[in-house]
N, C-alpha and C positions, 0 to 999 in steps of 0.2 A: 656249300652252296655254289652254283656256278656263276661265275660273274656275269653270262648272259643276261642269265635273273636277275642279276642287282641293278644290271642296267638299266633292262626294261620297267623296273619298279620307281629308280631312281627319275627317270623319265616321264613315267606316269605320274610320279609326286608333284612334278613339275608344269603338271598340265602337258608337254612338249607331244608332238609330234616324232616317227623317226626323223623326218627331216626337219623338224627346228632341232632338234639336237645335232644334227651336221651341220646346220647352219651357225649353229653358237658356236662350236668349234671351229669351224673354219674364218669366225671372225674374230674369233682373237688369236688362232693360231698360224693363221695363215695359209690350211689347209686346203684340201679340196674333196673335202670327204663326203659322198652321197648318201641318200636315202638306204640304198641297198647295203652299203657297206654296213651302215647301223645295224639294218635285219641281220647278216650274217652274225654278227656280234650277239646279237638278242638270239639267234637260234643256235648259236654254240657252234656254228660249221668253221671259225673263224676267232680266234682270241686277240684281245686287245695286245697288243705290245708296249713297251716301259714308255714310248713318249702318249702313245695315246690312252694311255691310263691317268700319266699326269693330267692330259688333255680333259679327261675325263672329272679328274678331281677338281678340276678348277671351275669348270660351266657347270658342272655339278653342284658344288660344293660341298663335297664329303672328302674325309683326310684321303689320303693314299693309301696308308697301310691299311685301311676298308677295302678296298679293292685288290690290293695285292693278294689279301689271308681268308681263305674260306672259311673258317671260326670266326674269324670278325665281320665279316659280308653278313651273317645269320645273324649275331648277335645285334648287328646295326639295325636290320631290318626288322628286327624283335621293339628293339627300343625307337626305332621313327617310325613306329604304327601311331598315328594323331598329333604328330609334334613335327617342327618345322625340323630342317637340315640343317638349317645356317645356329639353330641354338645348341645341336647336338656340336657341331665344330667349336661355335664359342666355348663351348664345356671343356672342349680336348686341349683346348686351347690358354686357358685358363684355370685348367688343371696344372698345367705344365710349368706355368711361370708361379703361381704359389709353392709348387713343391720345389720348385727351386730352390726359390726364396729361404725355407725352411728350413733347407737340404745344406745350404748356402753357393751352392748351382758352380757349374764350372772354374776354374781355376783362371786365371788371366793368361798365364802360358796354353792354356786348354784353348781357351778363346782364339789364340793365335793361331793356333795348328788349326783350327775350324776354320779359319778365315783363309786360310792358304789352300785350305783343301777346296773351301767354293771358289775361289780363284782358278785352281785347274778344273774345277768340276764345269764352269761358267763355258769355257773355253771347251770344251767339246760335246756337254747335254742342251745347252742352252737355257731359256729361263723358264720354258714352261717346266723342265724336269726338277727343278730347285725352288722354284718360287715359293711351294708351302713349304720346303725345309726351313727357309729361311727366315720366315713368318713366324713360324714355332719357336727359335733361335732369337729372335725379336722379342716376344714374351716373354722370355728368360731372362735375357741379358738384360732387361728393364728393369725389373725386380734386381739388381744387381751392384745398379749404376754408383756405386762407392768411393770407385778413383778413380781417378785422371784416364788412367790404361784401359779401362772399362769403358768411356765413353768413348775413349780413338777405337776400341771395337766395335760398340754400338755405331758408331759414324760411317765405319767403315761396311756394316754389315747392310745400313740405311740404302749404301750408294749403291750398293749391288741391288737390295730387293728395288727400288726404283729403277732401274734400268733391266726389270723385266715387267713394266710398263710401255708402253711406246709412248714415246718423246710427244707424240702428234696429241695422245690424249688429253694435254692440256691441263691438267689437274692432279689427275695422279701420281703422274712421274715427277712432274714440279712440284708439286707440296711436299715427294719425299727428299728431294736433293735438297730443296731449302732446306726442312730440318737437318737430314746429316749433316750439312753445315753448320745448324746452329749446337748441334750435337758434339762437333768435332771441335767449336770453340768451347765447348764446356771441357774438353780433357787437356785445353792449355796448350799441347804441341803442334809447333807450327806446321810440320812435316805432314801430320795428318790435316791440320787447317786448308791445306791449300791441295793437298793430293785431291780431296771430299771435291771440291769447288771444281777443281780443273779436269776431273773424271766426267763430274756432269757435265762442264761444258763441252769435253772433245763427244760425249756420245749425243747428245742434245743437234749438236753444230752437223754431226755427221749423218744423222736421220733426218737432218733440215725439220727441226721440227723445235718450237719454242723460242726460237734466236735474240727475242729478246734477254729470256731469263739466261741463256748461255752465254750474252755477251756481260750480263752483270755476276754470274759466276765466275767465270776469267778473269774477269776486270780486279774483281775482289782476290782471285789467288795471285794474278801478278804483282797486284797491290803488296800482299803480305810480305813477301819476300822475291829478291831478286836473285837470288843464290840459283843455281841451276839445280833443275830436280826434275823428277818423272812429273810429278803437279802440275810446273810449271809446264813442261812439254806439254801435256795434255790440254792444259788452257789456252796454248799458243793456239793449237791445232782447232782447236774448238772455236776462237775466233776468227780463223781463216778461213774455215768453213761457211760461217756466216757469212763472212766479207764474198766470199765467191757466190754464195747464192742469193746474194742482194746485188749484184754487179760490179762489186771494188773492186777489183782485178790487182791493183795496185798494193792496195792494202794486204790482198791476200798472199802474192806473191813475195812482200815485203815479212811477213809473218812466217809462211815457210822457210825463208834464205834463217830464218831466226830460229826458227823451231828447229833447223838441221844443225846449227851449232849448239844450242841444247844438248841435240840428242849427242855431239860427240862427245860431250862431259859426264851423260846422264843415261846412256843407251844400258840398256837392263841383258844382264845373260840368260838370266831365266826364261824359257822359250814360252809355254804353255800354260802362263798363268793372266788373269784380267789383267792382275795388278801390276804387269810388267809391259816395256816397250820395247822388245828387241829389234834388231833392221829389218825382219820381215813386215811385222806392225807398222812400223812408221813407213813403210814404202805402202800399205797397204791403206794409211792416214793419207797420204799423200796420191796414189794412186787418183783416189776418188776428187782427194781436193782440183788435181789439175786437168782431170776428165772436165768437174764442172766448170774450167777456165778456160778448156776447150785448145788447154796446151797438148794436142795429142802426142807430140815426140816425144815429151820428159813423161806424159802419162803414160804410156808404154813400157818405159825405160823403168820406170818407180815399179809397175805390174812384172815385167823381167827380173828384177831384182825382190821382188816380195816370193816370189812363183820361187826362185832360188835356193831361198832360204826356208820358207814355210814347211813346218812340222807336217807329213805324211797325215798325222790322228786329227789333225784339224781342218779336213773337207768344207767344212762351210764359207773356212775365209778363201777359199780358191775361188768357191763362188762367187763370194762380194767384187774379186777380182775380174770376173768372166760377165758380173754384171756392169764394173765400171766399162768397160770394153764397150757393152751394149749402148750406155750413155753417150759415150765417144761418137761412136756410130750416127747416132741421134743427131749430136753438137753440130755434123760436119753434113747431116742434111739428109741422111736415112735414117731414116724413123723406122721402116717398113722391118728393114734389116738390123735395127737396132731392136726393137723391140722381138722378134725371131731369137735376137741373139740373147738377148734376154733370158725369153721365155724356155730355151732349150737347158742353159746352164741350170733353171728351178729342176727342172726336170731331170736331168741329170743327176740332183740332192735330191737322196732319200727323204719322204715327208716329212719324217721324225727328225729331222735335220734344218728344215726349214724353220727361221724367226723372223721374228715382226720387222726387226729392221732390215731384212734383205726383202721382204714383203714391201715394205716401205720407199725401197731404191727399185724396185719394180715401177712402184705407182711413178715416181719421179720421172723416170725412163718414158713412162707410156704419157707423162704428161709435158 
């Protein structure tokens, strides 16, 4: 079957329009996809591509691998003649985690190497291309939760699928870092107690979005332990954030001078994964924090020094980069020019590269 077909049926289930179906997607992915692009798709002149299939599966809600396999696109559409979408996924879905269960489901070393791999996977598909992986991965690892080592993966697995929520949601993303948290206290080790806490807080803090609950995440990994670690890094960074976009200036700059001596104890080699903070990262933490300070020398200097180092395969943080710049621009009293600079860097990043929270520093920009 060709996927144009599945679309247009998947659509029609939906009630939708070709243009609410652009429209859904462009609002949770950031996109900018039109009416006509849809028909293209529905008339076969044009094939979806890997991010807007994930794209697809999510405003949808049909797995991936429906869309991917022409045997499974017929068989779907065989078995959703009179039955909703959302129970045929619960099925897949809950198929998954019983046989696990049964099976006795991945290994704890297994678990590890999965969690390593969505770490560089995070880092150059973004989270619309992982987000049902990781959901499915969720239902497993549940049915699992036995030791200590299983819940610091569950915790860890928590903090990734919540941060492909946007921060701003208010709900979604918050409810899941809470639980990783409460998650990461059930497997006892403090390493993962405070990484969980301090991960939401620096991405929370950096999409300016939620600041309360990012300042009681921090608050809590600092709390745990004062030992230098990536966690704490992360929570520093995540409170200076705050501080900057409530006006402390003070505080924020006092929180960086701390967060740089961290990272000289705690600075991570591994270049390409979430879970790591090598000196590109943290100039790239730091870029954005002292754009919003409106220190434009050392913001510069932090953008020079990220730009540096930054891994080739990961285009999108040049951007986050090219959009601090545009903030800059703004701070010092061109908005006209900042927002131009902005919007040229989106453009610049192929669509299937764009995420919510460069979306996010966009709206900031323009507001």
């Amino acid at each position: 079957m060709d996927i144009g077909e599945l679309i247009r049926e998947l659509r029609t289930a939906q009630g939708w329009s070709q243009g609410r179906l652009a429209n859904e997607i462009n609002a949770v992915h950031g996109t900018t996809l039109t009416r006509e692009y849809i028909a293209r798709w529905e008339r076969g002149t044009v094939r979806p591509r890997t991010f807007y299939l994930a794209a697809l599966s999510r405003v949808l809600d049909v797995p991936l691998a429906v869309l991917e396999d022409p045997m499974m696109r017929r068989t779907f559409l065989t078995d959703m003649a009179g039955t909703a979408i959302a129970p045929v996924v619960a099925s897949d879905l809950l198929a998954r985690g019983f046989a696990a269960r049964l099976a006795g489901g991945p290994t704890e070393e297994a678990w590890e190497e999965r969690l390593a791999a969505y770490g560089t996977d995070y880092m150059s598909l973004g989270a619309a291309d992982i987000q049902r992986r990781v959901a499915g991965d969720l239902v497993v690892v549940q049915q699992q939760l036995d030791t200590p080592r299983l819940w610091s993966a569950a915790a860890r697995l928590m903090t990734l699928y919540a941060k492909t929520f946007p921060g701003s949601d208010g709900s979604a993303a918050v409810r899941w870092y809470r639980m990783a948290a409460t998650a990461a206290d059930q497997s006892a080790d403090q390493a993962t107690r405070v990484w969980v806490r301090g991960r939401a807080a620096i991405a929370l803090g950096y999409e300016g979005a939620s600041l309360g609950v990012a300042d009681v995440l921090a608050h809590q990994a600092l709390a745990l332990s004062d030992r230098p670690s990536l966690g704490r890094l992360n929570a520093l960074y995540g409170l200076a954030h705050a501080a900057a976009l409530r006006g402390d200036r003070a505080t924020a700059l006092a929180l960086d001078a701390e967060g740089r001596r961290t990272f000289d104890a705690v600075g991570s080699e591994e270049q390409t994964s979430d879970y790591a903070v090598p000196w590109w990262r943290l100039n790239v933490f730091r870029s954005l924090l002292l754009a919003r300070l409106g220190e434009e020398r050392a913001a510069t200097d932090a953008q020079d020094q990220a730009l540096a180092a930054l891994p080739a395969q990961l285009p999108r943080f040049a951007t986050h980069l090219e959009l601090h710049r545009g903030l800059m621009l703004v701070r010092a009293g061109d908005r006209a020019g900042g927002i131009a600079h902005a919007t040229a860097a989106m453009d610049a990043l192929p669509p299937e590269r764009h995420s919510l929270t460069l979306r996010m520093l966009v709206n900031e920009i323009k507001a």
